[in-house]
Residue, then its C-alpha position, 0 to 999 in steps of 0.5 A: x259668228x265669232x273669230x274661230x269660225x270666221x278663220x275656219x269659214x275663211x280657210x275652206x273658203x280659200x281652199x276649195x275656191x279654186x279646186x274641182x271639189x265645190x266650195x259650196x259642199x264643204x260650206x254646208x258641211x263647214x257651216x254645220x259643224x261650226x253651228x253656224x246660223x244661215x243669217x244675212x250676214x253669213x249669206x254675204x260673208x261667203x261672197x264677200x270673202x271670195x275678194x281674197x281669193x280672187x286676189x291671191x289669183x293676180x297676184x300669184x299671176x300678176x305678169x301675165x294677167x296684166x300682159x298686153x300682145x306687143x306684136x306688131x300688126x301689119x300697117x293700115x290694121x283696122x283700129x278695131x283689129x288692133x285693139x282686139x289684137x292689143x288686148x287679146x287676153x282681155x278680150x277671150x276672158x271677156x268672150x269665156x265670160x258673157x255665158x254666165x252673166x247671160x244665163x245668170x241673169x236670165x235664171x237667176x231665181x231659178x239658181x236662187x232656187x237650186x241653192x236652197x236644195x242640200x240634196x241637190x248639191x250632195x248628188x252633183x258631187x257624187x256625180x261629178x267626183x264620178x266623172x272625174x274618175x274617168x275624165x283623164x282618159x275621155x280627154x287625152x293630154x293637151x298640147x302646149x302649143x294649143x292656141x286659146x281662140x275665140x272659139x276655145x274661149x266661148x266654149x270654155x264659158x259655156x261649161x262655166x255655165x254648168x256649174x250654176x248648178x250648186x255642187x259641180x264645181x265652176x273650177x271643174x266645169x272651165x277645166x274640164x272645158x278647156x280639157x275638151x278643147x285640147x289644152x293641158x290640164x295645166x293650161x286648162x287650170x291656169x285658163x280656170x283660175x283667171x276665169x275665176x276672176x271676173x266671174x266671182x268679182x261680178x258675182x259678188x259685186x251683184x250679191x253687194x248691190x243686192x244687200x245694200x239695195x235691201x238695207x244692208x248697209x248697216x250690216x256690213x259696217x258693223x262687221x268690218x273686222x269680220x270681213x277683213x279677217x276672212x278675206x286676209x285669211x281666204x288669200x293667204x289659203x287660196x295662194x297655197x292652194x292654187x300653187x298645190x294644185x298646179x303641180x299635184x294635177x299635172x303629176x297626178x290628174x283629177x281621179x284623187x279629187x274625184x274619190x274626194x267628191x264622192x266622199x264629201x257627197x256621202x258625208x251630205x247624203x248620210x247627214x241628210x238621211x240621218x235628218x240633219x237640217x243642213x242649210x246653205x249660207 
């Protein structure tokens, strides 16, 4: 994989990261056109490179995902209540986050399996961008003044769960669900991008400790510059997306990228028919 490819792999990285238009699409349709070959190195390269985006995520909102609740508690508050009320943005990221780590260890294989699946992948994004058509309106506007529970929180995680399945889209899965719990498409956006923190710093640290536990080791040092290169390039691109993002849904919802996922899944479906070998890095 030389620079070019490694910058353009970057940038539809960073911007389809936290869109509701599945990273994992425009990889395969990325990867394919560039010619690039599925090594062991690739596989990680794609993982590895969602550091940057994840960065671009607390930097961009740095304030508030290092807040704490200064509130004060009435006096003899259990320690337990007091720290849960202190570290209360933590704490619904961690309850909207246990969903996935459960069922992503728990299935593992099972996803591992789903991910070798191109056609797989190419359907969900037909049907999600077909959903995304009407979602506007199955979910009326949020209130701002919806308070995140527990609750809020826990349901959130568990749509998060459905974009196990290669094609959905976890951004469009957590909006979606946070959408259903009354909060604005903005909230529900925000709420999705600091998801996105945990979920993918866990994800790829699991995929790390697999490589190196396989011997991978090597591997990386020897591309180190590689690495660098795309998450500098995954950051700077998901800073703008996000920012794009934002102010794009709350003037206009989710129907545009609903007609560019129905498009994005043809182009697959048509390669596939056409017999495309089509692979996911």
């Amino acid at each position: 994989m030389d620079w070019i490819q490694t910058v353009i792999i970057a940038v539809v990285e960073g911007l389809t990261e936290f869109l509701p238009v599945s990273s994992t699409g425009h990889m395969i349709i990325a990867q394919n056109i560039l010619g690039v070959e599925s090594t062991e190195f690739v596989k990680a390269f794609t993982f590895i490179i969602q550091f940057g985006a994840i960065l671009s995520v607390v930097c961009l909102y740095w304030k508030r995902f290092f807040q704490l609740n200064k509130e004060p508690l009435p006096e003899g508050t259990p320690f337990f209540k007091r720290f849960i009320h202190k570290y209360d943005f933590y704490w619904k990221l961690l309850i909207a986050f246990v969903p996935a780590v459960v069922l992503g260890l728990l299935f593992n294989d099972v996803i591992d399996a789903l991910l070798e699946r191109v056609e797989v992948v190419a359907v969900m994004l037909v049907m999600g961008g077909i959903f995304m058509l009407f979602c506007d309106k199955i979910f009326n506007k949020g209130d701002d003044h919806t308070v995140l529970t527990e609750k809020r929180a826990l349901m959130i995680g568990l749509y998060q769960c459905i974009s196990m399945i290669p094609g959905v889209s976890r951004s469009m899965a957590t909006i979606v669900g946070g959408m259903s719990q009354k909060m604005t498409r903005k909230n529900a956006a925000e709420f999705s991008f600091f998801l996105a923190v945990p979920t993918m710093f866990g994800a790829t640290v699991y995929k790390l400790y697999k490589l190196f536990k396989e011997g991978g080791s090597e591997l990386i040092m020897n591309n180190l510059d590689t690495l660098i290169i795309g998450n500098v390039v995954a950051f700077v691109v998901a800073l703008l997306a996000i920012k794009f993002f934002i102010s794009f849904v709350q003037k206009y919802g989710f129907k545009a990228f609903g007609w560019y996922r129905i498009i994005v899944g043809g182009i697959i479906l048509v390669m596939l028919f056409m017999g495309c070998e089509l692979t996911i890095s």
